[in-house]
C-alpha positions in Angstrom: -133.1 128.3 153.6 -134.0 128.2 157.5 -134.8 131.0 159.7 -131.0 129.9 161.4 -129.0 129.8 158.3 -130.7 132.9 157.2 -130.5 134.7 160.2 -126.6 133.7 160.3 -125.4 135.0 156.4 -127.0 138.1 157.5 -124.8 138.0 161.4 -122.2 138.0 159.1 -123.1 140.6 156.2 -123.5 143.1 159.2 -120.7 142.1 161.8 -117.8 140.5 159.9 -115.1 142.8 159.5 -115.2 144.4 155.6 -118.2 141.9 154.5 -120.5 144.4 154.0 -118.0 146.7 151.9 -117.2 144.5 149.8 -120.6 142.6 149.2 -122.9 145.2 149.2 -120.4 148.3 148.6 -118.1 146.5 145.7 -120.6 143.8 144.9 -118.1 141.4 145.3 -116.2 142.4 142.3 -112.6 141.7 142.7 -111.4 144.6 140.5 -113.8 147.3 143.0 -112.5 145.6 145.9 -108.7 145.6 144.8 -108.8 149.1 144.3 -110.5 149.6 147.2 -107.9 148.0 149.0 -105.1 150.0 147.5 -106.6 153.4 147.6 -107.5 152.8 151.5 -106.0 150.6 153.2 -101.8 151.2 151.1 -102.5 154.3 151.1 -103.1 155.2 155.5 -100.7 152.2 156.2 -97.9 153.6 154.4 -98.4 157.5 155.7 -98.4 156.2 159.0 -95.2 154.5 158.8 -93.3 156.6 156.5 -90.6 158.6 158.3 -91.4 157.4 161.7 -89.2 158.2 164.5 -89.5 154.3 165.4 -90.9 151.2 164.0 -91.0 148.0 166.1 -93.4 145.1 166.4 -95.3 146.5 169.3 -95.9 149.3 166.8 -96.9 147.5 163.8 -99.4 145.6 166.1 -100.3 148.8 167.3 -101.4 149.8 163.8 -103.3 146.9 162.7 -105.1 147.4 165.7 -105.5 151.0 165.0 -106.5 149.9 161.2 -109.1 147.8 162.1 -110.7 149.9 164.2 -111.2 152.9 162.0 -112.7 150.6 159.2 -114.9 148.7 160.8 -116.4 151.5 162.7 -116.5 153.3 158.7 -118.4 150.3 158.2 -120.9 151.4 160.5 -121.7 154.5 158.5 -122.4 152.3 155.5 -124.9 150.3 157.2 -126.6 153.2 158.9 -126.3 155.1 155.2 -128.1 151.7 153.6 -130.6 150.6 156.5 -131.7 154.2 158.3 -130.4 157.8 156.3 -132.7 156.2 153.1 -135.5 157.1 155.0 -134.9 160.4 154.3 -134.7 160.6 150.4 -137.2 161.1 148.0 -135.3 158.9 145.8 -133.1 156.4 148.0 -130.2 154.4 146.4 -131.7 150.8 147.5 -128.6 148.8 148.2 -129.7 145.7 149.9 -132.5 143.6 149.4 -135.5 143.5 151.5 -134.4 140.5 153.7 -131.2 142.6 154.7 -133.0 145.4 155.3 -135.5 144.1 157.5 -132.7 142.2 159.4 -130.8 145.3 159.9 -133.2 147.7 160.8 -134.5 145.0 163.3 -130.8 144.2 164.9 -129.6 148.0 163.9 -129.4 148.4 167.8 -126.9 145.4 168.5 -124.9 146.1 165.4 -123.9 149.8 166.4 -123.6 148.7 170.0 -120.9 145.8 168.6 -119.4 148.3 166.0 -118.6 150.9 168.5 -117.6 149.0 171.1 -114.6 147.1 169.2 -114.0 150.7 168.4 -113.9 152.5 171.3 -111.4 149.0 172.8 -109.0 149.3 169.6 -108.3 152.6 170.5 -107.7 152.1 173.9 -105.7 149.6 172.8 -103.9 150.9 170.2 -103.1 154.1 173.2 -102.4 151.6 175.0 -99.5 150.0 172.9 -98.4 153.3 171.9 -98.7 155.7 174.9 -97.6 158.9 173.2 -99.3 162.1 172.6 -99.3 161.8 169.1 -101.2 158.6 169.2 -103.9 160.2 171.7 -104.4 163.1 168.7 -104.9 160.1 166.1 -107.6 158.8 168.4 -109.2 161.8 169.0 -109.6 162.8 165.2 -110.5 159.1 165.0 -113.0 159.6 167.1 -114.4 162.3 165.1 -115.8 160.0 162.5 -118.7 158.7 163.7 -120.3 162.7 164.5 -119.3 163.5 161.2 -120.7 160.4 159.5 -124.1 160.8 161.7 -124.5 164.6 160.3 -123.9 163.2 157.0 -126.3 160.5 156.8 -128.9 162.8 159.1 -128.8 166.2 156.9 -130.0 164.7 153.6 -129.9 167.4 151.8 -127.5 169.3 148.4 -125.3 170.9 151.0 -124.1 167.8 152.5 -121.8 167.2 150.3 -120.0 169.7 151.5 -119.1 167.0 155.1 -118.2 164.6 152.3 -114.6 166.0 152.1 -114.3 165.7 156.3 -115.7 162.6 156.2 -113.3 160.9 154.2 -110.5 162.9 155.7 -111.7 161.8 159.1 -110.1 158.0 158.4 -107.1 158.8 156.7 -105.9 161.9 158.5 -105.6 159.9 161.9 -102.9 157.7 160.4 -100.8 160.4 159.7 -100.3 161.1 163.3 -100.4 157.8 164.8 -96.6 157.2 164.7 -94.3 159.7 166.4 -92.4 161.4 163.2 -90.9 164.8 162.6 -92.4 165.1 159.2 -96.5 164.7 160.8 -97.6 167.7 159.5 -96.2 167.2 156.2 -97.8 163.6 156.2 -101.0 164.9 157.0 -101.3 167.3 154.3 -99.9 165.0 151.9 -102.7 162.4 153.1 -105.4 164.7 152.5 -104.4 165.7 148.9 -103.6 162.3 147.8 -107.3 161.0 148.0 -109.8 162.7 150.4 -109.2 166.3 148.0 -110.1 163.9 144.8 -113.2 162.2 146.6 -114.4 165.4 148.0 -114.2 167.3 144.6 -115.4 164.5 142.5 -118.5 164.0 145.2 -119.8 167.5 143.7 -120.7 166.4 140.4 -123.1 163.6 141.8 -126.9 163.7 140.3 -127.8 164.4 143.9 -125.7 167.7 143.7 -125.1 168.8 140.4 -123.0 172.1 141.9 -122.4 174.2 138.4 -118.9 174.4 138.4 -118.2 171.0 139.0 -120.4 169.8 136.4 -118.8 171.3 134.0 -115.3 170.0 135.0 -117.4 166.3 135.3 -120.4 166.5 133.4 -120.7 162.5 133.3 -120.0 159.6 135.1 -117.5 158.3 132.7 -115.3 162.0 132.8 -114.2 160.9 136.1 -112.0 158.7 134.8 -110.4 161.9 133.0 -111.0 164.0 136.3 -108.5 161.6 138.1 -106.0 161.8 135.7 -105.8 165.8 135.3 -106.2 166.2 139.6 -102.8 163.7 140.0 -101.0 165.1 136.8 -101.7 168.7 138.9 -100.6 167.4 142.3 -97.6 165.8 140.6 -96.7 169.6 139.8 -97.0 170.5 143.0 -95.3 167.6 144.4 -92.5 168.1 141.9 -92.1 171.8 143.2 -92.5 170.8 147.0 -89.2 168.2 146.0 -87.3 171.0 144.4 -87.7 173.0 147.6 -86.8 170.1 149.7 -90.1 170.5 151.6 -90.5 166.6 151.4 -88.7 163.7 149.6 -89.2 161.1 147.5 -90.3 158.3 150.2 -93.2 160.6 151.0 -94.0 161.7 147.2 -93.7 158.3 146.0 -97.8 157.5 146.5 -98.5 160.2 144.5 -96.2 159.2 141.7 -98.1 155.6 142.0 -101.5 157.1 141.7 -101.2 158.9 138.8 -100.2 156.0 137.1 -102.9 153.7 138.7 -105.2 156.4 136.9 -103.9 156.6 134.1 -103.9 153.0 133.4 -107.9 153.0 134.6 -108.4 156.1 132.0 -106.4 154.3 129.3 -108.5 151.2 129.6 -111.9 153.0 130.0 -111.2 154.3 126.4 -109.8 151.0 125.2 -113.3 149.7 125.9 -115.4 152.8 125.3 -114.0 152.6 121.5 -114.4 148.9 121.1 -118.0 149.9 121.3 -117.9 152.6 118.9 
């Protein structure tokens, strides 16, 4: 392979939108990357139109604008995670091989500088196409995920896991107050239990981590499977309740209801397998 060739696969591992997610994040496994895909990307879409005040095509361009934006800055983070924050472990997860790495550490520069530009443009964009307040406060917590991802990837250390939680929260939250809507608050807590609560709590039991308590509720990798399931089976309690009170309705408990079986299904066929091998 030339120097050319070469030097282009890896223009495009670290610049085209979601290539480095799914190649180096999901391996390029289809199952990873459809669930991926639905636990993201369905998941911020459909909070931010659910119960808006107005939907029209200006606004729907608006959000895929808006979409883009936040993930491929996100993207960022995993690239400065993989190429830079390894420096700083005793033990790094090694994610890419040594060509990428010495590709991205030597362009790192050009790559942040084209990441955070499209960035900083989609949301002016996106504001642009949606002047309203609420839209300027989806921004500004949007804007909050690149500090938060550079504290993350900088403090390498057991307590900072506990920015994993805002991290996560930091891309999804923003969606919830894109669209004007009189339920926003609502949405946003919703958006934060459905997904960011799960990651944050299940990030505790990582090797790196290892907090006591969580352990104990995940002591293994596979347990998570069984974590997932007991976490939705408890927010469909509280989502049931929240119904009964008339606090929200079904359009916006409807995700939760799909998650739970989405996990189930996952738990069901992670001990299909597990006792064909037994």
């Amino acid at each position: 392979m030339t120097t050319n060739s070469t030097d282009r696969k890896m223009m495009s591992l670290f610049e085209i939108p979601l290539n480095y997610t799914f190649t180096i994040r999901l391996e390029n496994n289809r199952y990873k990357i459809t669930s991926w895909l639905f636990l993201n990307f369905f998941t911020t879409i459909y909070y931010a139109l659910i119960c808006a005040n107005s939907i029209n095509l200006t606004t729907i361009i608006a959000l895929g604008v808006f979409t883009f934006s936040i993930f491929y800055l996100y993207e960022w983070g995993y690239i400065y995670n993989d190429i830079k924050a390894i420096r700083h472990e005793i033990a790094p997860t090694l994610r890419v091989n040594n060509l990428a790495l010495e590709y991205g550490n030597r362009h790192f520069a050009h790559i942040t500088i084209i990441r955070f530009s499209v960035f900083t443009i989609g949301l002016l964009l996106t504001y642009l196409l949606i002047p309203t307040t609420n839209t300027l406060i989806a921004t500004g917590l949007a804007t909050i995920c690149p500090l938060l991802f550079f504290c993350y990837n900088q403090w390498r250390s057991k307590y900072n896991v506990f920015l994993y939680f805002w991290l996560v929260a930091s891309r999804f939250l923003p969606f919830a107050w894109l669209i004007e809507s009189d339920q926003t608050m609502v949405k946003s807590l919703l958006i934060l239990l459905i997904y960011p609560l799960e990651i944050g709590i299940e990030r505790f039991s990582m090797p790196h981590y290892r907090y006591p308590i969580i352990s104990k509720i995940i002591p293994e990798e596979q347990s998570k499977h069984l974590f997932r399931v007991f976490y939705y089976s408890m927010m469909l309690i509280v989502i049931g309740w929240l119904l009964s009170k008339s606090v929200i309705n079904l359009e916006l408990a409807f995700p939760f209801f799909l998650f739970w079986i989405y996990r189930c299904v996952i738990y069901l066929k992670q001990r299909q397998h597990a006792d064909s091998l037994s």
